[in-house]
N, C-alpha and C positions, 0 to 999 in steps of 0.2 A: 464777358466777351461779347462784344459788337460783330454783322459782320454787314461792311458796308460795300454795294454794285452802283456800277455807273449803270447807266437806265437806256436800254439800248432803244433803237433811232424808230424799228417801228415793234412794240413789243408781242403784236397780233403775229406776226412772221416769223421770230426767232425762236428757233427750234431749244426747249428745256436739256442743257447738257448733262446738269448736276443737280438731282430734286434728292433733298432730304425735308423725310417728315415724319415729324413727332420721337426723334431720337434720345435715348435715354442710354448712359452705361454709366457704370460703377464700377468702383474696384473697394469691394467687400462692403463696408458701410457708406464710404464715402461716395455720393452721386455726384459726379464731373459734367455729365451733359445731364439736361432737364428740360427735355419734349423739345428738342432743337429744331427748328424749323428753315432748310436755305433752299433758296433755286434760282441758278446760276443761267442765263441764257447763254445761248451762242455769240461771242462776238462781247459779251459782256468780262470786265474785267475786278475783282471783287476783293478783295482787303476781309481778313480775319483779324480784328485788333481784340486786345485785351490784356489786362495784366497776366505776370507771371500767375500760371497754377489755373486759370479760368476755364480751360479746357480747348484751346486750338489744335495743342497738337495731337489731344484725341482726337477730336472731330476729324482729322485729315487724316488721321491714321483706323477711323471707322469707315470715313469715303473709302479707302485702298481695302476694307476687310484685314489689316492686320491689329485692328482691335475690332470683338463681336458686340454688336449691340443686344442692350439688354429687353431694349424695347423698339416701335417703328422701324423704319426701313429706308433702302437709299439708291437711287438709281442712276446709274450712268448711259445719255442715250436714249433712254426708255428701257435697259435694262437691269432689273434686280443687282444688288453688287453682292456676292456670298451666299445668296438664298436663289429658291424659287416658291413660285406659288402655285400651291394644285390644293382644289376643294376649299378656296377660302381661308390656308395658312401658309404659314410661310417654312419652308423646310432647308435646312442647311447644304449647300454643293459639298461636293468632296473636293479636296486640298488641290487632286489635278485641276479640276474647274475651277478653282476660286486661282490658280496660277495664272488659269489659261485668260482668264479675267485681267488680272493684272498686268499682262502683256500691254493694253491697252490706257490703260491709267498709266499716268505717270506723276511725280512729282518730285520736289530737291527737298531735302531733308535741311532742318537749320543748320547743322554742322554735316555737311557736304564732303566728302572724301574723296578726291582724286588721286590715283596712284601717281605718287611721286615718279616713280622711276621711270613711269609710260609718258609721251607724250601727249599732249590734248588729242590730237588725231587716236591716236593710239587707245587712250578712255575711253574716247568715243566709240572705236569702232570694239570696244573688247566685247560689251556684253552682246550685241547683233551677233556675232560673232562665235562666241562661245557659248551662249544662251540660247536663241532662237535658230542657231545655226544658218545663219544669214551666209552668202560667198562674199570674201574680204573687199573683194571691190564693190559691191553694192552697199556694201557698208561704209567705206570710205565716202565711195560718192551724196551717199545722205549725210554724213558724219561733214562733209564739205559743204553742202546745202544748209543745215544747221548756223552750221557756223558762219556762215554768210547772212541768216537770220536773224544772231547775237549780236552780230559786227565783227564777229573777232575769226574771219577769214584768213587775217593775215597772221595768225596764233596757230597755226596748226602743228607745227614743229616747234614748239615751246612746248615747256615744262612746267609743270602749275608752282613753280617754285618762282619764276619767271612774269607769271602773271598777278596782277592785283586780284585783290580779295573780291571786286565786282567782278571782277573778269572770269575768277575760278568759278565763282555763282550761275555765271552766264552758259560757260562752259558746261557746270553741273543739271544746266536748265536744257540746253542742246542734249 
């Protein structure tokens, strides 16, 4: 697993969004990451390549805390993702904190799942909605800002059945 950043314009300014260092995890014998090292600036755009099995979609799935690492640490922001640190170690949040964490992260999964039967608007605005308890129009109004960020503004009363497989991605990226 490679993972390759465009080099942003002035690298002294851009604020560190995603610092992982010295990452390690396993599952039982098998070690999948080995002292992994990335840090993602602001504004930079970055490609996780590698063959099947390398370890990407752990790595993305230790950024978000729903795999623990076994060793090193990972920060979003500047801050800790799953942990904190008092006295020089690192000590685990609890499940509501590691949630309330993940409010903020976000990412699209390789196989992306849009409810068939809801419209785009309608995915979009569900979890604001039922999840952080957002009110339905403020939701929509971002869930319409998004979508005019994808391009695909004029998709919001379609159906992911409707939309190409870039489009459903786009939409799962909104």
């Amino acid at each position: 697993m490679s993972a390759v950043t465009s080099e942003p314009a002035d690298p002294v300014t851009r604020q560190v969004m995603v610092d992982v260092h010295g990452v390690h995890k396993s599952f039982g014998p098998l070690e999948v990451l080995r002292g992994v090292d990335l840090r993602v600036r602001t504004g930079e755009v970055t490609v996780i390549l590698g063959p099947s099995g390398s370890g990407k979609s752990t790595l993305l799935r230790t950024i978000n805390h729903l795999e623990k690492v076994g060793q090193g640490w990972i920060a979003i922001d500047g801050e800790l993702v799953g942990y904190r640190l008092s006295g020089g170690k690192l000590y685990e949040l609890k499940e509501k904190d590691v949630l309330k964490q993940r409010t903020g992260i976000g990412f699209v999964f390789q196989n992306f799942n849009l409810f068939p039967h809801l419209t785009v608007l309608e995915n979009l605005v569900e979890a604001p909605v039922s999840a952080l308890r957002r009110p339905r129009r403020e939701a929509e109004a971002t869930a319409r800002r998004l979508l005019a960020r994808v391009g695909l503004d004029d998709k919001a009363d379609a159906y992911p059945r409707q939309l190409s497989g870039g489009q459903q991605q786009r939409v799962a990226i909104a």
